[in-house]
C-alpha positions as CSV (number, residue, x, y, z in Angstrom):
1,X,67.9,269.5,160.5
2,X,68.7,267.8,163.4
3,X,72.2,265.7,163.5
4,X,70.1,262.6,164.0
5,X,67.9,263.3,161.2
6,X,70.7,263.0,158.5
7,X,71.5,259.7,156.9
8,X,75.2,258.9,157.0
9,X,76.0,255.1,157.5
10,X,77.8,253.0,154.7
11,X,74.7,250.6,155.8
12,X,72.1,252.6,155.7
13,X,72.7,254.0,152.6
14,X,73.4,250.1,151.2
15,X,69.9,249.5,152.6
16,X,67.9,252.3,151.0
17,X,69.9,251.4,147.4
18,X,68.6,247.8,147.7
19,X,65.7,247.3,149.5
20,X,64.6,250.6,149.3
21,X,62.4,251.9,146.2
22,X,63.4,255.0,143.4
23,X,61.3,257.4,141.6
24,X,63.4,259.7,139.2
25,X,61.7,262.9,138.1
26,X,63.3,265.7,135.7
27,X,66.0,267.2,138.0
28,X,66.4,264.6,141.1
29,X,66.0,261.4,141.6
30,X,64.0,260.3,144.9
31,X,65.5,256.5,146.9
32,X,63.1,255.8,150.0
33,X,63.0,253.2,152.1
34,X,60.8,253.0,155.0
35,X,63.0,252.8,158.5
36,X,61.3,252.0,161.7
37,X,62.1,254.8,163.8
38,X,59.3,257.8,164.9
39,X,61.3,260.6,162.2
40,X,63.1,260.6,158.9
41,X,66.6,260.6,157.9
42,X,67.4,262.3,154.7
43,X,70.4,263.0,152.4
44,X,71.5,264.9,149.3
45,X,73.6,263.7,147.1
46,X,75.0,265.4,143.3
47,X,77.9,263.4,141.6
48,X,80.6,264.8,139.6
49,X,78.3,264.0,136.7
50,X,76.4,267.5,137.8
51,X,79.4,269.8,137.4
52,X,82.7,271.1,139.3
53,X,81.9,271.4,143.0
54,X,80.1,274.8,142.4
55,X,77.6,273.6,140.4
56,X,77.2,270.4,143.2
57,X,77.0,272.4,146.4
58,X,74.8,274.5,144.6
59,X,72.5,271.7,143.8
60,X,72.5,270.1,146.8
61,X,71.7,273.7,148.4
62,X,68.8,274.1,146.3
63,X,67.5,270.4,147.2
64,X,68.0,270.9,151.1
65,X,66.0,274.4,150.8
66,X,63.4,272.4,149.2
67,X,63.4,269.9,152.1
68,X,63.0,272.2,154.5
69,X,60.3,274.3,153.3
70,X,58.2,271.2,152.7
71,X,59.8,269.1,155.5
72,X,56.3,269.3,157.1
73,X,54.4,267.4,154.1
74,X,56.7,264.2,154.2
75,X,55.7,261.2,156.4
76,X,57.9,260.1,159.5
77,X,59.1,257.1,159.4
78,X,61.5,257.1,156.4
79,X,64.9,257.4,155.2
80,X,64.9,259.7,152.1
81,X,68.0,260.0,149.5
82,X,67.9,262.8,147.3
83,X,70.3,262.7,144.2
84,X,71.2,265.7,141.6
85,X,70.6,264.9,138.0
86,X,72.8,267.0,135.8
87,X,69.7,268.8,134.2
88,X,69.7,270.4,138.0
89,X,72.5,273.1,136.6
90,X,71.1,276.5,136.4
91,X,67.7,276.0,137.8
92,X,65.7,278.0,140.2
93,X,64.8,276.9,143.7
94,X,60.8,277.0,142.1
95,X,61.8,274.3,140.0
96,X,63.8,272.0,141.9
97,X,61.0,272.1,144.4
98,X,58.1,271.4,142.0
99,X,60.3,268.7,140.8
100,X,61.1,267.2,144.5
101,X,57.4,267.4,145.7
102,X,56.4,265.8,142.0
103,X,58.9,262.7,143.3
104,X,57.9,262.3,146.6
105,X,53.6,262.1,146.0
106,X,54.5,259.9,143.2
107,X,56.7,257.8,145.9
108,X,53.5,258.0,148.2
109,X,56.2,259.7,150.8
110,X,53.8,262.9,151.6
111,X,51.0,263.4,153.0
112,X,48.0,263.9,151.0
């Protein structure tokens, strides 16, 4: 992931939260918002709800992997905000992927 492909802007992320549109599924929850520029911006985010910081990095590992092995099936064009759901802890990479792809067609952010 390139540096300019990664969301990180108190704005930004204000502008995703309320303009932008959610779609939870079982172990993340999917904020989109579409941005205007010719590539994506993404983020990953897990709270201290998830667990100790173990249990976090881990999740937001998992949920980056996913990214990038489907990062070719998501439209341009959008900034992306990934969040951990504490149900996340002890699951495969399988899982968290099915779950991130479920979020994103039901979001309309892939292509078909």
């Amino acid at each position: 992931m390139l540096k300019k492909e990664v969301l990180r802007k108190k704005d930004d992320f204000t502008s995703v939260y309320k303009a932008g549109k959610s779609v939870p599924d079982r172990y993340i929850v999917l904020f989109y918002k579409k941005n205007d520029l010719p590539y994506s911006r993404t983020a990953f985010l897990a709270s201290k709800k998830v667990g100790n910081s173990v249990q976090r990095n881990r999740a937001k590992r998992l949920m980056k992997e996913s990214y990038r092995l489907n990062a070719d099936r998501f439209r341009t064009g959008y900034d992306l905000i990934f969040i951990a759901r504490n149900t996340i802890n002890g699951r495969k990479l399988m899982d968290v992927n099915k779950s991130m792809m479920n979020a994103a067609a039901r979001g309309k952010v892939t292509v078909s």
